[in-house]
C-alpha positions in Angstrom: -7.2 18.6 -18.4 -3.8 18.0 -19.7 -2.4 14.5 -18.1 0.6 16.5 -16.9 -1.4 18.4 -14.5 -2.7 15.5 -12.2 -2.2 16.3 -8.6 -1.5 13.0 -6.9 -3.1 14.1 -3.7 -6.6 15.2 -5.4 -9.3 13.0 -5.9 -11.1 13.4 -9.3 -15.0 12.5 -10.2 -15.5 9.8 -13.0 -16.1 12.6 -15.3 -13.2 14.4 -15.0 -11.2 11.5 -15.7 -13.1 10.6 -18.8 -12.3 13.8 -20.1 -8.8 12.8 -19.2 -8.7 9.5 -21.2 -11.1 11.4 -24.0 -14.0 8.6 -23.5 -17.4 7.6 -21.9 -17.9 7.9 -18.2 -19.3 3.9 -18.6 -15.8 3.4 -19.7 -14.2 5.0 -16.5 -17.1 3.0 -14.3 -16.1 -0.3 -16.0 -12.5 0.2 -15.3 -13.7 0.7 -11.4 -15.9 -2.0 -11.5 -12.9 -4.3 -13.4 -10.0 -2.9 -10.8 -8.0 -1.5 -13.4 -9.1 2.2 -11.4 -9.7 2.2 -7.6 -12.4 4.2 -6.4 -14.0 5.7 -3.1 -17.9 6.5 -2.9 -17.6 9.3 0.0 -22.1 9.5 -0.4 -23.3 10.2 -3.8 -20.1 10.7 -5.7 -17.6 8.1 -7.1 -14.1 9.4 -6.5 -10.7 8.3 -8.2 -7.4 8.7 -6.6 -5.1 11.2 -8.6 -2.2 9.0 -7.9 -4.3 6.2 -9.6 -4.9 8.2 -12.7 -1.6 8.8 -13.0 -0.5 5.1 -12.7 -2.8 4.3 -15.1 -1.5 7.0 -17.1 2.1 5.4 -17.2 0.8 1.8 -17.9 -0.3 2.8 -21.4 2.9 5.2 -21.9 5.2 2.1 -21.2 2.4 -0.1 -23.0 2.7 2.2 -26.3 -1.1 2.7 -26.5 -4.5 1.4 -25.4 -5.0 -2.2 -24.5 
């Protein structure tokens, strides 16, 4: 999924968005768990915010890279 075609309004499951940031789903659950992603657990599934993706998204752009 490129990173250009994150609807804000959408809500994405942890492994979509590790596909996103091309790494482990622990990774994405650690950024959860660490508030650097917030999350909703609507029953079984843990759901990120597209408009949280894509602020995450723009913290590495201005960033120049990974932390």
């Amino acid at each position: 999924m490129p990173a250009t075609n994150i609807d804000p309004d959408r809500f994405y499951t942890v492994e979509e968005v590790s596909d996103l940031f091309r790494h482990d789903c622990q990774t994405t659950q650690r950024w959860i768990k660490n508030g650097r992603l917030r999350a909703f657990r609507p029953g079984h599934r843990i759901l990120i915010p597209g408009k949280d993706i894509q602020r995450l998204l723009a913290e590495t752009e201005v960033k120049g890279g990974w932390q």
